[in-house]
N, C-alpha and C positions, 0 to 999 in steps of 0.2 A: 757594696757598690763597686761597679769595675771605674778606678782609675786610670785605665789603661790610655783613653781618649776624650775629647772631649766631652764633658757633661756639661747637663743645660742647669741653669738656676733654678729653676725646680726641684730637678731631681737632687742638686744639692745640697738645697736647704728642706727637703723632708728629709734624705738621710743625715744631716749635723741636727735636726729637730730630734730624730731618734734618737741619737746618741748622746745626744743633750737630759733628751728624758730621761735614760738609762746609766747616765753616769752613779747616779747613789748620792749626789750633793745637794740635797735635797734642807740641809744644816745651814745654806750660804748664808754667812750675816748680810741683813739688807739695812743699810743706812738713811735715812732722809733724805730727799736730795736739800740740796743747799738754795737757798733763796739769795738774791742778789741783788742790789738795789736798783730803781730805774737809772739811778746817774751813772752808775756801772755798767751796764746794758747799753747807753746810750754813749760811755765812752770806746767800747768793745766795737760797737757799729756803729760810728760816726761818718755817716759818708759825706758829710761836708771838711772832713780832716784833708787836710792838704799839705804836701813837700813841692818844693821845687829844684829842679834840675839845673845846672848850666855849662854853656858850650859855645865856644869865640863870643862871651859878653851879651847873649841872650839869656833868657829867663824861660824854662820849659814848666808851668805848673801843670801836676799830677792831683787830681781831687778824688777821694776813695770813692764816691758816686761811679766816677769813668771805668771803674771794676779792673782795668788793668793796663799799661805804660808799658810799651815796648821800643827797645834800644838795639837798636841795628844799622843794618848798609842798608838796609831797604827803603826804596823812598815811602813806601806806605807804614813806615815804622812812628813812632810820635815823636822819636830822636832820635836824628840821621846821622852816625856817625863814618863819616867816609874813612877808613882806613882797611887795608887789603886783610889784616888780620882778623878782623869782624867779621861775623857772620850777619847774613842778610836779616837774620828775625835772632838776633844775641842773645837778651836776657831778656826779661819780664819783671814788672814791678807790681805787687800786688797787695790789696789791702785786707789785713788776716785781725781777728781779733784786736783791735786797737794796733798793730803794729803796721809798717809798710815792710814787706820784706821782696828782696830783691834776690831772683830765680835763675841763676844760670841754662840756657839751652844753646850752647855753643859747640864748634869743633873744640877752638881754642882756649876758653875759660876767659871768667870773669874777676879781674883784679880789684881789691877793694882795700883802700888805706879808711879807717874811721881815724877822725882825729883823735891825737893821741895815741896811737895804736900799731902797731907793725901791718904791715901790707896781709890780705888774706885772699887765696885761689879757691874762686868757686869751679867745679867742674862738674858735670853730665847731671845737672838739675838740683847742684847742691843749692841750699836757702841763706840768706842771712839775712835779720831784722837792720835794716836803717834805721842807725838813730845819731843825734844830733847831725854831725857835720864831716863831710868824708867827700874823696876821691876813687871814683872810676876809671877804669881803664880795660876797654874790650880788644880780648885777645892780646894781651902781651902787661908786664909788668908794669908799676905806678912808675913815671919818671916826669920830675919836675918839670923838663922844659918841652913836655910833649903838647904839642898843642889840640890835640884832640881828646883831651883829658875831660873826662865830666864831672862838673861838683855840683855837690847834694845838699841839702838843707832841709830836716825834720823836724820843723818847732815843736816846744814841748806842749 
């Protein structure tokens, strides 16, 4: 096949199907797949799971059903954070496997202190899982007296 330019999905899954046929591993061990319970299943995709957000003493709830929480300048964002360091559409909060994890898409990065924990920078679409209890800070480092600091809350 020429990779020189773009190929269509066709053509490149009959040529990896060939080459797949033709590799000679024809030996792979093939395991069971694993069975999992329903309360398992149903703690993996609970879309009535909920965190809340907050910012100057309101309360922002995020429910895994809403499929995604967006934190920005922008007023169509779910949390408005007005600060010049923000970007219009910041980060994203999304609910993956039983976990909430929280998506950097900024110029700036996304600052996260978990309690207990040293500050952590997300940057150009890095992930992290929210869990228990932590502060946000879009586009610039976590500092106590900042008033447009977001805090979190993931009950267990």
């Amino acid at each position: 096949m020429d990779w020189s330019g773009p190929v269509s999905l066709q053509a490149f899954q009959e040529d990896t199907r060939h080459m797949t046929a033709n590799s000679g591993d024809d030996h792979e061990e093939r395991s069971p797949t694993q069975r999992i319970s329903a309360e398992r299943m149903h703690a993996l995709y609970d879309l009535n799971a909920r965190m809340v957000f907050g910012l100057h003493g309101a309360e922002h709830w995020f429910t895994a059903g809403a499929r995604v929480f967006v934190l920005g300048r922008s007023h169509d964002c779910d949390l408005m954070v007005s600060v010049p360091v923000a970007s219009r559409h910041h980060a994203r909060v999304i609910y993956r496997k039983g976990k909430f994890v929280l998506i950097d898409q900024s110029t700036n990065g996304t600052y996260v202190r978990l309690q207990g924990n040293d500050e952590i920078c997300l940057l150009n679409g890095e992930e992290l899982p929210l869990v228990g209890e932590g502060l946000i800070s879009l586009g610039r480092p976590v500092a106590e007296d900042d008033t447009h600091l977001v805090s979190f809350t993931v009950p267990h």
